[in-house]
N, C-alpha and C positions, 0 to 999 in steps of 0.2 A: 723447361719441363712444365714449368706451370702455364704457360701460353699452350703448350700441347693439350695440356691436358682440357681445360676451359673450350679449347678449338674441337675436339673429342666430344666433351660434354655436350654442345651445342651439335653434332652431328645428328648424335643418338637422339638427342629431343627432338632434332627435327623429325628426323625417322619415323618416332614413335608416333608424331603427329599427324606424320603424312596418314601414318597406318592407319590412326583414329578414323581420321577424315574418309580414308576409302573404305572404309567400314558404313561409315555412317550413308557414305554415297550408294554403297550397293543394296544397305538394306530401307534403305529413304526416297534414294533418290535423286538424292542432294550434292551438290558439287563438294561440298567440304569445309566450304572456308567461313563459313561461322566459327570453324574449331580455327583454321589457316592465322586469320588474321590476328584476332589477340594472342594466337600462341607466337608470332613474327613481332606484336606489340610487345608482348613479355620480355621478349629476348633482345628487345632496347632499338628496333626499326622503326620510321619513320611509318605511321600511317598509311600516307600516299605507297612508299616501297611494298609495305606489311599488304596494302591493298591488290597489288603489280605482280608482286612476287609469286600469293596465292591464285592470280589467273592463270598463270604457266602451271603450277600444280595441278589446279585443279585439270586442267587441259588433258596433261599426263592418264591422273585417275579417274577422270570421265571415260576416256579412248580404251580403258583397260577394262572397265564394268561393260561399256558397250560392247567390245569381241567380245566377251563372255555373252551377253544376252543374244547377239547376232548369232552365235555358234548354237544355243539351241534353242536359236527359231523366234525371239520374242521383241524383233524389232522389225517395224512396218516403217519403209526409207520415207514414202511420202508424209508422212506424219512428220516427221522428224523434219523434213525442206522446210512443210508449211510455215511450223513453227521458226524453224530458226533462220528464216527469210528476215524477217523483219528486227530480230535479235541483233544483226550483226549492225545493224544500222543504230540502233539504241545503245550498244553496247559502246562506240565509239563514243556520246553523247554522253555516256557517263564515265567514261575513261579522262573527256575533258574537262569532266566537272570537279572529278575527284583530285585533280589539278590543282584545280583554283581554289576549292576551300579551305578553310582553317584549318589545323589537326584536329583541334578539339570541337568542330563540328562534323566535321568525319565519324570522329569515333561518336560523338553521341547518336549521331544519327544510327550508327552500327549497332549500339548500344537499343534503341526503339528497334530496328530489324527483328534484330533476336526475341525481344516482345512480342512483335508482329508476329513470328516464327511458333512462340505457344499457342496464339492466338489461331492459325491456321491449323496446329495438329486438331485441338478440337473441331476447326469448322471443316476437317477432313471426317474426322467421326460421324459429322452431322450428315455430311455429304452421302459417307456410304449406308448409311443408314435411309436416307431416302431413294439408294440406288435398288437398295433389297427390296420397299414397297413398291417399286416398279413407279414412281412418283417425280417423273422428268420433268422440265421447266425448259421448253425448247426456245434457243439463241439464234442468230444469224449465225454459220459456221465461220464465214470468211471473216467478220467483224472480233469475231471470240478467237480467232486465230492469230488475229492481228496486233490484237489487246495482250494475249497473254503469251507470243513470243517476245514482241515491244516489252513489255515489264520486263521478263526475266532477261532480255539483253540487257536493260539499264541498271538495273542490280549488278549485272556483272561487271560492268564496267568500275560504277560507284564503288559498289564495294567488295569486288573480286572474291563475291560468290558466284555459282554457277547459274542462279536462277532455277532450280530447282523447286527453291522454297515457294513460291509463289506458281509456278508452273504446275505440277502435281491438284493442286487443288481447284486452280483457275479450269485445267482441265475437264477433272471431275464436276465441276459447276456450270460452265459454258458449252462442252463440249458431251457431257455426259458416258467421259472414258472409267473401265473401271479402275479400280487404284492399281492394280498391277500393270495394265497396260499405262496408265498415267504416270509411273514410276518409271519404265522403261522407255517410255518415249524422254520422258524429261533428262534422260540420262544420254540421250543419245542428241539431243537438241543442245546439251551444256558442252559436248564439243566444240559444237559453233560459238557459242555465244563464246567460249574462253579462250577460242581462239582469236575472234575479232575484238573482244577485251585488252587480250595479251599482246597483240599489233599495234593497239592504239599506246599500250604505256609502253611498249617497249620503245616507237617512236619519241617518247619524251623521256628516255634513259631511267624509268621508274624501276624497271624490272633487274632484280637480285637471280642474276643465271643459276649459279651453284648451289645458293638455297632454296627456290625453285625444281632443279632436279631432283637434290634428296626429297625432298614435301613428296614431290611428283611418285620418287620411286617409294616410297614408304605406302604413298595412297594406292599404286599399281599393286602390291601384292594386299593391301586391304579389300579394294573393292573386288577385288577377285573370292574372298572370302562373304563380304557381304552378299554376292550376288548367289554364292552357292549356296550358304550354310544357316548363317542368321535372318532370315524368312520363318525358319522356324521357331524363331523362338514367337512368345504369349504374348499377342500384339499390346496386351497392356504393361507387358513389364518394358516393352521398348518404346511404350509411349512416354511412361513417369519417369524413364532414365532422360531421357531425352527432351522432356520438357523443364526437369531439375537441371539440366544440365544446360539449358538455356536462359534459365533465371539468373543461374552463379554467372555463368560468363555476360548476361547485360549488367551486373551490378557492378562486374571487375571493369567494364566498357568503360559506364559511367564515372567510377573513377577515375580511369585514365585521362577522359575528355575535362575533369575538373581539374587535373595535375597539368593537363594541358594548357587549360584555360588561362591560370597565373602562372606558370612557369613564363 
């Protein structure tokens, strides 16, 4: 009874997680697994797993935001190639890396992403703010294409995000997309990337099938919600939810990586 139940408990969380994650996917952008991976850490999995497991999720609730954006109208396929050409290639590179390192360099490294990740909503702010004065900074397309699928594959790999986080804004900077259409490509490019992630650890037996699916279906009925509903809310109350909520989880990271470190 008590094995049930514990087995139960852990369903529902995962669940509720997934759901987070495609929430945050549909109204971000983002694959998820900033929320994925410490929530798989919490619940006593191996970094490397927590890192494997969340590519198969995210895969799931990527494919489910994108039919939704394909269905009315707001995904351009070639964009989406461009980018996740060079994704699939990096993503394996960080699939083997995330292999070989320590736990506790894993997570702290996780632990700096999520930093990175406040760090970026502001330099999205800055972004759109110089897209409304009409005040571009023209790149090489091919070279800016190349750079910012290559990043968000090696994220995915490392650390079974979708690459989102970095993609959305490299966009808007190199390529001068607006943030909606940045949001939507990056969601349909985090396919790839989580697919060629999820191949690479699943060859090295990283990947948790079962709790993968639930993540997976939790995030399938969120980003279905993100994509439709939560746009609307007041871009600043989803910005301070979302940057508070990225603070807490890199201090809880960094913990984990110090518990790691002398265990």
């Amino acid at each position: 009874m008590i094995i049930e139940s514990v087995i139960t408990a852990k369903f529902w969380i995962l669940t509720a997680g997934g759901l987070f994650s495609g929430i945050l996917a549909g109204i971000l952008g983002i694959g998820g697994g900033t929320v994925l991976v410490p929530l798989l850490v919490t619940l006593g999995y191996s970094p490397v797993k927590a890192v494997a497991t969340s590519s198969l999720a995210i895969l799931i609730t990527a494919t489910s935001g994108t039919v939704q954006n394909w269905r009315m109208g707001y995904i351009d396929a070639q964009k989406v190639i461009y980018l996740g050409i060079p994704a699939i290639f990096t993503a394996q590179i960080g699939a083997y890396l995330a292999s070989r390192v320590a736990s506790y360099l894993l997570l702290s490294t996780f632990g700096l992403l999520l930093l990175l990740n406040v760090y970026l909503v502001e330099l999205r702010k800055r972004i759109i703010a110089k897209e409304e004065s009409g005040n571009h900074q023209e790149f090489n397309p091919v070279v800016s294409r190349i750079g910012t699928g290559g990043a968000a594959g090696l994220l995915a790999g490392f650390f079974g995000v979708g690459g989102g986080v970095i993609m959305v804004p490299l966009q808007m900077l190199l390529l001068a997309e607006p943030i909606k259409v940045a949001i939507q490509t990056s969601l349909g490019v985090i396919i790839i990337t989580a697919i060629s992630a999820c191949v690479g650890h699943a060859l090295m037996g990283n990947v948790l099938l079962l709790e993968g699916i639930v993540l997976g279906a939790g995030g399938l009925l969120g980003a279905q919600l993100g994509t439709r509903y939560l746009p609307k809310l007041p871009d600043h109350v989803v910005s301070l939810v979302f940057k508070t909520f990225l603070g807490v989880l890199s201090i809880y990271m960094f913990w984990q990586a110090w518990r790691s470190f002398y265990n």
